[in-house]
N, C-alpha and C positions, 0 to 999 in steps of 0.2 A: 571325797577320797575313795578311791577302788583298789584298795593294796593287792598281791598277788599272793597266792598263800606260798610258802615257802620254810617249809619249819626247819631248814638248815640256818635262817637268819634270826637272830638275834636283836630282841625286844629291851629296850630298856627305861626305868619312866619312874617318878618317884613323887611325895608328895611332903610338902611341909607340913606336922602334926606342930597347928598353933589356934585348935579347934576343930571344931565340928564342919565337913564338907559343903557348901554349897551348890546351886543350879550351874554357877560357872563352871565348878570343876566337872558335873558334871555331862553336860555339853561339850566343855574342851576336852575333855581329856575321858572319863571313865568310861562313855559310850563305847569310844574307839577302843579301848582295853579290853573291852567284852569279848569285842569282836577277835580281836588280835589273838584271844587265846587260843582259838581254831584255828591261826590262822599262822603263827612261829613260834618260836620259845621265848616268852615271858618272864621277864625281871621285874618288880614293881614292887617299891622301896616305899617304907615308910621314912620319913630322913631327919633323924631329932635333930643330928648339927648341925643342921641348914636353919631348924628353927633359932636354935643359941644364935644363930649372926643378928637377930633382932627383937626373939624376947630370951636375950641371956638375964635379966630383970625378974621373969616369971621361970625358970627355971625347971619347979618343982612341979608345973602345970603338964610340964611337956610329956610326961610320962602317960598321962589322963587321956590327955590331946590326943596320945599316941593309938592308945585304945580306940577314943571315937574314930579316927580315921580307921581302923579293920575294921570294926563293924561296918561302917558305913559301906565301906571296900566290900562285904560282904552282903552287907543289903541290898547289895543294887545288880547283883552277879557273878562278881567276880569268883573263881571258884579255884580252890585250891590244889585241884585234882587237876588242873590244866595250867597254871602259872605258878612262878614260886613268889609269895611275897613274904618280907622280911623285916627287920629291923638295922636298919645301916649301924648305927651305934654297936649293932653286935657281932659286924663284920671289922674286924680293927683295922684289915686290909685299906678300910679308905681313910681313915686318918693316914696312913704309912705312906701312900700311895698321894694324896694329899701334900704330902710335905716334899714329896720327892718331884714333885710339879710346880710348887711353888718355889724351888730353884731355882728353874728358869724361866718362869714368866715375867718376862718385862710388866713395869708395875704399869708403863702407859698401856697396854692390852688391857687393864681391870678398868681405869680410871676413864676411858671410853665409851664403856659400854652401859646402853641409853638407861636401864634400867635402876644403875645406879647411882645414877644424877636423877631422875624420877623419883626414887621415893625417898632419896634426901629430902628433895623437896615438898613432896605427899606426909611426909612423917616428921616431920620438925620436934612432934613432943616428943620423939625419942633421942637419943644417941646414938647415930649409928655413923658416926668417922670413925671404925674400928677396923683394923685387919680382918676381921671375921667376915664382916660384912663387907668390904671390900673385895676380900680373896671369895667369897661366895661361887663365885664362875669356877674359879682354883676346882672347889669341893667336886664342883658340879661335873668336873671333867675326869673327877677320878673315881664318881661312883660308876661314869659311864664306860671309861676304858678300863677298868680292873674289870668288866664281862665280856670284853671287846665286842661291844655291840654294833649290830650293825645299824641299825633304825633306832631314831629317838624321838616319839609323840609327842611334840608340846604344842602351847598354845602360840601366838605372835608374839607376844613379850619376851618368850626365851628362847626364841630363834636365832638373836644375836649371843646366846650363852652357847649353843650345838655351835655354831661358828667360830667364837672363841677357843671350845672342844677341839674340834678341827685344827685350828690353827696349831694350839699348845703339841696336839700328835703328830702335825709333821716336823716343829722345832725337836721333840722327844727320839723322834727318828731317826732326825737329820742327826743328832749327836751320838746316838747308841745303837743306832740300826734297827731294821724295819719290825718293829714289837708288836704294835698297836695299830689297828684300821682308822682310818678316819669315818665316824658315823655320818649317817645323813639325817635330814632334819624329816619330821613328817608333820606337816604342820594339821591341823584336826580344822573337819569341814566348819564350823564357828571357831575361828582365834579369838575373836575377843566379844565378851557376853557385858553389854553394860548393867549398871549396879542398878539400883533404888536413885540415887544422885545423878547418874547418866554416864560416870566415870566408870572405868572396867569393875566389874565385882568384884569384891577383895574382901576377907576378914579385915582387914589392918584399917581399911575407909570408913570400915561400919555400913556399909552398903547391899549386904546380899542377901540373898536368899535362902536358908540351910535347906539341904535334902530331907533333917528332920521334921522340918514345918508342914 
């Protein structure tokens, strides 16, 4: 990836606090962060109600969780003097902004996308035929267009969630007139880092590597 610098454009990127970071995130996603903060204006979300979509169970962990992800955000570079990072939960905007998208998203747009028939299947010991976890993509498309970002870093896995984003803000448009950009995707030079198992690294598999090791 050779992004171009452009600080009139609009960064935005978030992480599930459901532990401690590992090598994956950092490969996918935090290297390129680093860099980006030279490089546009940076949004980069800690996201607890993206955790509640699958450990609503552990709840009271997610606050802890929450912390190790800023450190670690902080271990590795990230600097606060060049991006803003935050806590989604304490912008209410995306709950608001959430609901107001779930409106109109056709429920086949959710039930489609690969990810979440993946780890139905990857995660059996849990419960996750929930709205929450369903509407996941929902969330994901309102922490992005309430900064109306232009660029959105992820790994391969949630390239079909920026696409879903995309789609949900031309129906948003088409009904109430032109509000919201459609972001683009930037997909980071490793999408996908396998685990210890050979499946993508993940907290949820028991598979990786943490940055604190």
């Amino acid at each position: 990836m050779n992004p171009t610098p452009d600080p009139r454009k609009i960064v935005l990127s978030g992480v599930r606090p459901t532990g401690p970071l590992h090598l994956g995130n950092y490969v996918g996603a935090l290297r390129n962060w680093i860099a980006f903060q030279d490089l546009y204006r940076c949004f980069y979300a800690i996201v607890p109600w993206h955790a509640l979509s699958s450990e609503y169970a552990n709840a009271k962990a997610i606050r802890g969780w929450s912390y190790e992800v800023a450190v670690d955000w902080l271990s590795v570079g990230l600097d606060p003097e060049k991006c803003v990072m935050f806590l989604q939960s304490e912008v209410k905007e995306h709950a608001e902004l959430h609901l107001l998208l779930s409106m109109i998203t056709p429920l086949p747009w959710l039930e489609r996308v690969p990810t979440f028939k993946e780890q139905l299947k990857e995660l059996q010991e849990k419960e996750l035929n929930t709205y929450g976890f369903l509407g996941y993509p929902v969330l994901q498309a309102a922490d992005i267009i309430l900064y109306k970002a232009d660029l959105v870093p992820v790994g391969e896995d949630q390239a079909a969630h920026v696409e879903l984003t995309r789609e949900i803000v031309r129906r948003f448009n088409r009904l109430y007139g032109p509000i919201f950009p459609e972001p683009r995707t930037m997909l980071t030079e490793v999408p996908r880092l396998a685990g210890t198992d050979g499946r993508k690294m993940s907290k949820s598999y028991g598979n990786a590597i943490y940055l604190k090791d």
